[in-house]
N, C-alpha and C positions, 0 to 999 in steps of 0.2 A: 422668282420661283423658289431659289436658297432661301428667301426672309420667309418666305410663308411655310416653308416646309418646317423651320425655324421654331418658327413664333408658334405652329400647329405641336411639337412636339413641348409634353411637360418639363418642368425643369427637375433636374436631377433630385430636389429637395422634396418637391412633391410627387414622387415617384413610389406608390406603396405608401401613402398615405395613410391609411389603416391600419398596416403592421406594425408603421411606427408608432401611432398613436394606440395603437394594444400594446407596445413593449415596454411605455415610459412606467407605470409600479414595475414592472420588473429593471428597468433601468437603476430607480429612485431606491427601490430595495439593495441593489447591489450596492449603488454607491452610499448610503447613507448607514445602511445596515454593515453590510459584511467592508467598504472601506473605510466607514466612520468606526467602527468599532474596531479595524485594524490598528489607526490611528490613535484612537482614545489608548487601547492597549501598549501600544509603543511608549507614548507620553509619559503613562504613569509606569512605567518599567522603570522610573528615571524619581519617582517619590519615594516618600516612606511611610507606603500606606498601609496600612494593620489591616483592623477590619473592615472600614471603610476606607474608600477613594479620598484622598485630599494630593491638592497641589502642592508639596515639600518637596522639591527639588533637592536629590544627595547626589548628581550624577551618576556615573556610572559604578557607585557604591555598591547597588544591589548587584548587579554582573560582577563584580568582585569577590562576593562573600557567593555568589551562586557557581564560579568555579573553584571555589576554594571549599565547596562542602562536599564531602564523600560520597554522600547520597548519589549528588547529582552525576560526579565523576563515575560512578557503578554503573546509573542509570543510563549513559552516554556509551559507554564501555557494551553493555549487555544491549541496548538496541543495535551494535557496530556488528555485533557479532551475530544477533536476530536478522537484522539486515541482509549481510552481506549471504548467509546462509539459505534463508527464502528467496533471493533475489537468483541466485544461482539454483537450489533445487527445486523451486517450482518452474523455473523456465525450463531446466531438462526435461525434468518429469513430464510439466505438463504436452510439452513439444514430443516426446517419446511417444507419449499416448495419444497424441491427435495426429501423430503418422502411421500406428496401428488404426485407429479410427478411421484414416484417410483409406487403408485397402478396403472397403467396404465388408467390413465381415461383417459375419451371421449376428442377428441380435443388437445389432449397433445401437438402434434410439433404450434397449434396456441398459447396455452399459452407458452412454453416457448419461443417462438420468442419474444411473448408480453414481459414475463418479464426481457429478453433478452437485449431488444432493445433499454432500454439506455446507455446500454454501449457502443452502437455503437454512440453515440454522443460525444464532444468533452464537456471537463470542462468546455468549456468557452461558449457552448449551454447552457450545462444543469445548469451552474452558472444564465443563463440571463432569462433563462425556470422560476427559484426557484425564481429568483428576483422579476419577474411580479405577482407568485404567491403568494408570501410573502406581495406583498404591500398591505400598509391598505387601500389606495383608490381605488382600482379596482380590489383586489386579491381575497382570500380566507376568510377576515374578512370581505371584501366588500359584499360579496358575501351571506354567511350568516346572517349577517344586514338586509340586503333585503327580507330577508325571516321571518325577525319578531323579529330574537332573538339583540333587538339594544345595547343589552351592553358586547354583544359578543366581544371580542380582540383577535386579534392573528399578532403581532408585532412584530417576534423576529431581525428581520434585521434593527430595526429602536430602540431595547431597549440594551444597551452597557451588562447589565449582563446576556443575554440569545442570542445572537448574534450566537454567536460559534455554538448554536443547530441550530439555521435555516439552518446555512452552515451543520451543521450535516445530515440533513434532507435531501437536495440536494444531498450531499454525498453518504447514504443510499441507495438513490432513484435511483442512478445509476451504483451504483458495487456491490447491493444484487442480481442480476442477474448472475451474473459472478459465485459469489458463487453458490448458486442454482444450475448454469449447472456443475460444476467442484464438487459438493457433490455428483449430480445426477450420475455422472460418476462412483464416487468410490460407491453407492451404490447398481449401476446398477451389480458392479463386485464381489456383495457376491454371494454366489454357495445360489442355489435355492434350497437345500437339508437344507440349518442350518434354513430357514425359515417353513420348511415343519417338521423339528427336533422338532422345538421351539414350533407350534404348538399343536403337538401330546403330548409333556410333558405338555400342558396345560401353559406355559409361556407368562404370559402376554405382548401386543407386546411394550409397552412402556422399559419394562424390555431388550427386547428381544434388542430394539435398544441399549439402555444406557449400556445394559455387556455385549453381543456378536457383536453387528453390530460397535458402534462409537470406540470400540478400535480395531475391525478389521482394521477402516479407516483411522487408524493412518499416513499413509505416506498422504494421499489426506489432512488431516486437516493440516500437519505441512506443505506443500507444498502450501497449502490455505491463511496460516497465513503469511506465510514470504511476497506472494503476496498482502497482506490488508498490513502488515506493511508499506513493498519497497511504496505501494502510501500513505499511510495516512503520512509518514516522508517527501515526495516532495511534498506534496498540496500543491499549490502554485492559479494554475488558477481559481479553485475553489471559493477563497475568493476574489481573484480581480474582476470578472464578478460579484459577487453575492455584496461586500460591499467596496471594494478598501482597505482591510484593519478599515475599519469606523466599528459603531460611530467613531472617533478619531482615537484612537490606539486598539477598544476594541477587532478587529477580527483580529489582527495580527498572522502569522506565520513567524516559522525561514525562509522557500523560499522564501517570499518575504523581509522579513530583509535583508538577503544578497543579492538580486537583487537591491534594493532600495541606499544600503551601495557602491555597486558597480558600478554602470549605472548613478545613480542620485544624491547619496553624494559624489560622485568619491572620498572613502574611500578603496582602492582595500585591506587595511591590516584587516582593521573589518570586509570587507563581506569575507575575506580570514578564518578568523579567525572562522568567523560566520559557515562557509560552513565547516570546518575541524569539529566542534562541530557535524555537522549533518551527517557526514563521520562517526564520533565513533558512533554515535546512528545508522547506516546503521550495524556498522560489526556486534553491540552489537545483532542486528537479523539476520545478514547472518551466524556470525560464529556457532552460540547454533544448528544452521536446516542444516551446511553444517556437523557438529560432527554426529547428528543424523541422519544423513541420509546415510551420508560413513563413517562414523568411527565404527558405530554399523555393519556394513556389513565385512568393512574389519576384524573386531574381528570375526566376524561369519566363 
């Protein structure tokens, strides 16, 4: 009766037959597209190829002269500081606002659309958006002047050591919404009894979010973070709409290093090189959020 019931059920491998045999081009895609081309990338990070690819092995010559150039030191420098500052204000922000969103007030689907609704714009809008607004002669300082206060300033796109925050600002101004709805989400999904619990124990609700609600919402925050990171490490269009990399060098990022090293100094081994650097800083946050996310489960 065990051998027939056995031998009656399919074997693991044949199991969903069909899905697998739908996934192999996206299988074949991944690995030969996005891991061959990781691979290819790495390899020649390690030639010394101009305009074209050739195999000249200098070792690690090009990561040599790629930390040792200023550029790139700014450009590492100004994403540390883009980083660290989106990663922290859009998570208040957006977590502030999807706890005002969470009381159900009046108008809810208009304001979140509103604050919604830059994300639905591209970088290279809301780059040209921040720029208009930043300028001194008809922006935000222009603006204020006008109104009395003439010693008013507000220049950061046009002063080399405050730069990085205007991009910052644009930045903010258009993926704190994203947060926001994806907080909103993971808060919408506490049980309505831990809040009616909290209450009755007389638990203040500041309390109630900071020890029972934010590390309920553990998977939506690390799921939140990985996505601020994946863009604040590719910003790229950001700073070209908004400064082209200027004053000088002062708004530089590693995307546009290696776009520039590639396309315009037809240097393919430094923007190779440049581009593998920001490959380790991608896994340095894929791998910590793919461990906690399936490796705690598989142990479970």
């Amino acid at each position: 009766m065990t051998g027939q019931t056995y031998a009656g059920r399919p074997s693991k491998l044949l199991r969903n037959l069909n899905a697998k045999i739908a996934s192999i081009p996206m299988i074949l895609v991944a690995v030969v597209i996005f891991l061959g081309g990781t691979i290819w990338t790495v390899v020649y990070s390690f030639t010394n190829s101009k305009l074209l690819p050739r195999l000249k092995f200098v070792g690690i010559e090009q990561y040599e002269r790629l930390w040792a150039a200023p550029r790139w030191l700014i450009s590492i420098e100004n994403l540390a500081i883009y980083g660290f500052f989106t990663l922290v204000f859009s998570l208040v922000i957006g977590f502030v606002l999807a706890a005002l969103m969470d009381q159900k007030i009046r108008f809810e689907n208009t304001f979140r659309t509103i604050f919604l609704y830059p994300f639905a714009l591209s970088f290279i809008v809301t780059g040209l958006v921040w720029q208009w607004l930043l300028n001194p002669e008809y922006g935000i300082q222009s603006v204020v002047r006008s109104l009395g206060w003439t010693s008013f300033t507000f220049d950061p796109l046009y002063n080399s050591e405050i730069v990085i925050y205007g991009v910052l600002i644009a930045g903010l101004w258009q993926g704190t919404g994203l947060v926001m709805c994806l907080l909103l989400a993971g808060l919408r999904g506490i049980d309505e009894d831990i809040w009616k619990a909290s209450r009755v124990d007389g638990i203040p609700i500041w309390k109630t979010y900071l020890l029972i609600v934010i590390p309920m919402m553990r998977p939506v925050f690390i799921t939140t973070l990985v996505i601020i990171a994946s863009g604040i490490v590719r910003v790229y269009d950001l700073v070209v709409a908004q400064t082209s990399g200027g004053p000088g060098i002062a708004s530089e990022v590693p995307a546009k290093y290696v776009y520039d090293y590639m396309f315009q100094a037809q240097n393919l081994g430094q923007g190779f090189a440049a581009s593998t650097m920001m490959l380790i800083t991608v896994a340095i946050v894929i791998i910590p959020w793919a461990y906690l996310e399936f490796g705690g489960k598989k142990r479970g």
